[in-house]
ZAMARGU-4260 file (C-alpha; in steps of 0.2 Angstrom, whole numbers, plus 5000, padded with zeros to 4 digits):
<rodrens>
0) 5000/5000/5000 | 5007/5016/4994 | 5005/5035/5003 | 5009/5052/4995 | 5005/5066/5005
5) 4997/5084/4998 | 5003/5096/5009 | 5001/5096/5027 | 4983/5087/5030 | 4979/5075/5013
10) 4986/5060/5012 | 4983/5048/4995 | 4983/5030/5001 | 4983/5016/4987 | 4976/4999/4989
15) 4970/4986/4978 | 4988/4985/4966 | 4983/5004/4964 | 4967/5004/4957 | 4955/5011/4973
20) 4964/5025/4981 | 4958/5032/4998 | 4959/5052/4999 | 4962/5056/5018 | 4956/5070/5027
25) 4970/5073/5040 | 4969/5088/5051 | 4964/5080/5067 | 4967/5096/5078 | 4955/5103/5070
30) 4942/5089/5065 | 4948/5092/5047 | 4939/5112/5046 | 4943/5115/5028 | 4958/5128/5029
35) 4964/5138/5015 | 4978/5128/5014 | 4967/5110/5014 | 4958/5116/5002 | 4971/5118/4991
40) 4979/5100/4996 | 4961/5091/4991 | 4962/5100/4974 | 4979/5094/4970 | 4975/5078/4977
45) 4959/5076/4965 | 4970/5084/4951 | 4983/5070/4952 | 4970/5055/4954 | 4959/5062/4940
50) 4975/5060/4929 | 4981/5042/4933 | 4973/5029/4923 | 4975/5015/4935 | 4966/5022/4947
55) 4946/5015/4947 | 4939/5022/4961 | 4944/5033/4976 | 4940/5032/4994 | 4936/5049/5006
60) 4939/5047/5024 | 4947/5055/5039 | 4958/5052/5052 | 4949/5059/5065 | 4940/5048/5078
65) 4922/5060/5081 | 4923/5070/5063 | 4921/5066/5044 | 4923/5087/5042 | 4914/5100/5049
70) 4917/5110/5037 | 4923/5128/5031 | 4937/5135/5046 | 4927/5147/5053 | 4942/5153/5065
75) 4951/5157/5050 | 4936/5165/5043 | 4932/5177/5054 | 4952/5184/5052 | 4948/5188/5034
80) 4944/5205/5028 | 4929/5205/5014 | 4944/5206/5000 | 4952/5191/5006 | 4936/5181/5009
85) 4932/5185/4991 | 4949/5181/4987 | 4949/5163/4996 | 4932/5159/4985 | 4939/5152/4970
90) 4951/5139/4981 | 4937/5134/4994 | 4927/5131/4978 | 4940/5120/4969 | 4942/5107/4982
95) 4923/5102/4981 | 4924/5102/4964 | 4939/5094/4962 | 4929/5079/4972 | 4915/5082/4961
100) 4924/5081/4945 | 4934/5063/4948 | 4931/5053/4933 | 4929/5036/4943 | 4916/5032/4955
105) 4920/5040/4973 | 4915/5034/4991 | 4911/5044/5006 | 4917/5036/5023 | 4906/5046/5035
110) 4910/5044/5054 | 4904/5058/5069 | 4901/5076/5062 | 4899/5080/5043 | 4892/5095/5042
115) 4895/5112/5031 | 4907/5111/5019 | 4912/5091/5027 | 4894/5087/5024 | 4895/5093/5005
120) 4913/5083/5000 | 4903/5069/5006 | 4886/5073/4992 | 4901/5074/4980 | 4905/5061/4982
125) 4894/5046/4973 | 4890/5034/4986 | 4889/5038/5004 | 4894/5025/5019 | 4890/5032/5036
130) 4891/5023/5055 | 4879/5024/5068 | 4889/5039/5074 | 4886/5051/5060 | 4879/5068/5062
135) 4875/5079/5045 | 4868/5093/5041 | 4871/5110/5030 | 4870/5124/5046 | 4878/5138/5034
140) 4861/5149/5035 | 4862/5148/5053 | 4881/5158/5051 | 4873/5170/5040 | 4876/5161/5024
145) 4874/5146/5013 | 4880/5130/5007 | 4894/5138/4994 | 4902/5118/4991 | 4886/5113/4980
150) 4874/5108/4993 | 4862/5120/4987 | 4864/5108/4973 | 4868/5093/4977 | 4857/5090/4989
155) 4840/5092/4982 | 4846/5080/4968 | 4846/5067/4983 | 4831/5067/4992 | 4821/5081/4982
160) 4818/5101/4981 | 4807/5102/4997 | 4816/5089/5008 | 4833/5101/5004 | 4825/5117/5005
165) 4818/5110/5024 | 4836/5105/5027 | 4844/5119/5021 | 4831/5131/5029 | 4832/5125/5046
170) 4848/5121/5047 | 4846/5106/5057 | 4858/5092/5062 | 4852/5074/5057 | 4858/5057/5064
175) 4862/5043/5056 | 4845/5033/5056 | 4836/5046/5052 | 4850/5052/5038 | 4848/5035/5031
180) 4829/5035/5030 | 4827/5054/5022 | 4843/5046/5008 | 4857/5059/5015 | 4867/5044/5015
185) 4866/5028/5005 | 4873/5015/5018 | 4872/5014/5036 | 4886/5002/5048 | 4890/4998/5064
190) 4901/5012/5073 | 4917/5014/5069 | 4913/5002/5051 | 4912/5014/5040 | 4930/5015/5030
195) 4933/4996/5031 | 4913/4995/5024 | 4918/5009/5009 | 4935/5001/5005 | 4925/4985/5004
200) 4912/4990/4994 | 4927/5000/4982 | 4936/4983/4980 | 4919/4977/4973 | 4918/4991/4962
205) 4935/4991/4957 | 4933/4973/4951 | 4922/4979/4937 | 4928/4985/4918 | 4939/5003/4921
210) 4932/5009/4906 | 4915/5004/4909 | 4915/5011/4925 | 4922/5030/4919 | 4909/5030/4906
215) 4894/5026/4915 | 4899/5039/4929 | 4900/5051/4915 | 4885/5045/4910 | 4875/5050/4925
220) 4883/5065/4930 | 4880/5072/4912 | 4864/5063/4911 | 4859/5076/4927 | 4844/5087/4924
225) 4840/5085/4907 | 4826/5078/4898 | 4824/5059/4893 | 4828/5061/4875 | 4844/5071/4879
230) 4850/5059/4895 | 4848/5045/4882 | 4859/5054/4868 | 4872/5056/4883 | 4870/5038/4887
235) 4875/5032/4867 | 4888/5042/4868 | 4896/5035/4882 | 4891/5018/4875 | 4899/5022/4860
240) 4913/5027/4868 | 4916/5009/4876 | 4908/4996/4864 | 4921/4995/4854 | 4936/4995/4867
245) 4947/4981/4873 | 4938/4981/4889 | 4920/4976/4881 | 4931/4960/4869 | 4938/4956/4888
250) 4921/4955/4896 | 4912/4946/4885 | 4927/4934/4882 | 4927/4929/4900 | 4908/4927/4903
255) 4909/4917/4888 | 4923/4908/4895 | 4916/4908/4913 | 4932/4915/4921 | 4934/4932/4930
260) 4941/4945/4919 | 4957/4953/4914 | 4957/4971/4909 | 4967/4976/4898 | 4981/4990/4908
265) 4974/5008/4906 | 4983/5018/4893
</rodrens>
């Protein structure tokens, strides 16, 4: 198992010969609040694991024992002057994305508080393992502001407009049962389960056709929002984009042959 650091509080950790890699949240000391400086390790992080082509799904957890993230480093906040606030947008703004924008199937590990800005790297993310411990919740309007990491987004296109705006609204925490219920989270463990239970299910995943997997992500993200007849054009092209590749004369191959398959390595 491989680690590269990004700065001071992301590490990458590989596991599976490389192909899921587990993006670590790891500033303990301050239950991973999303610095300045963080924010710009989880963009450079997400830049170098959207570029390697081995690399079939990816992992988000934290090292911390009571927080997933809670979210925007308010301390450091309130020592910014308007200017600098407006200043530090674009580089809070490119780590959520940069989660958002991985080309392979990413996995939220969610343990104790997600909330804020922890809450919206985790509805980046495309599935969502919590434990029993989890707390989420989007409080920015309670702060005088809002979700600025895509909740505003995100959010409703998980459990629906009103379900957000009520959320969002009331700023109210939610535990783990009842996050599970409402579809905040997609998976709900035993305490203290939750990365070996999203690792688990990445191995599963990881298993699957790397190319296949790329384009049906692309598929669904894109797919977002439109109409039927659009969604499906998007879907052709990102069948087209993988019928005729080594990975679909490998698949077929082996369920024909009735042996697990062998990819062929990403170029």
């Amino acid at each position: 198992m491989g680690e590269e650091r990004f700065g001071e509080f992301v590490l990458v950790r590989r596991h599976e010969e490389g192909f899921v890699a587990e993006l670590v949240l790891d500033r303990p000391k301050a239950m991973n609040a999303v610095s300045t400086e963080m924010a710009r390790s989880v963009t450079a992080a997400c830049a170098s694991l959207g570029g390697e082509e081995g690399v079939r799904v990816v992992v988000v957890t934290s090292t911390h024992e009571r927080a997933f993230c809670v979210g925007a480093d308010l301390k450091e906040r309130n020592s910014f002057s308007d200017a600098e606030l407006l200043r530090q947008r674009p580089v809070a703004r490119g780590a959520y994305t940069g989660v958002l924008e991985l080309p392979v199937p990413t996995i939220a590990a969610v343990h104790g508080f997600a909330l804020g800005g922890g809450f919206e790297l985790a509805l980046a993310c495309d599935l969502i393992v919590a434990d029993r411990t989890a707390v989420v919740g989007l409080p920015e309007v309670s702060v005088g502001v809002i979700p600025g990491g895509g909740g505003t987004q995100l959010l409703p296109r998980r459990v629906g407009a009103a379900r957000a705006s009520e959320l969002i609204f009331t700023a109210r925490r939610v535990e783990a049962e009842e996050a599970r219920r409402l579809g905040l989270v997609d998976q709900l463990v035993e305490a203290g389960e939750d990365r070996a239970e999203a690792l688990s299910l990445a191995a599963r995943i990881a298993a699957n056709s790397p190319v296949g997997l790329r384009a049906a992500k692309r598929a669904l993200r894109l797919g977002q929002g439109l109409d039927l007849r659009a969604g499906l054009e998007v879907e052709d092209a990102a069948w087209r984009a993988v019928a005729f590749s080594g990975d679909r004369a490998e698949g077929v191959a082996a369920f024909n042959e009735r042996r697990a398959p062998r990819w062929p390595p990403a170029v």
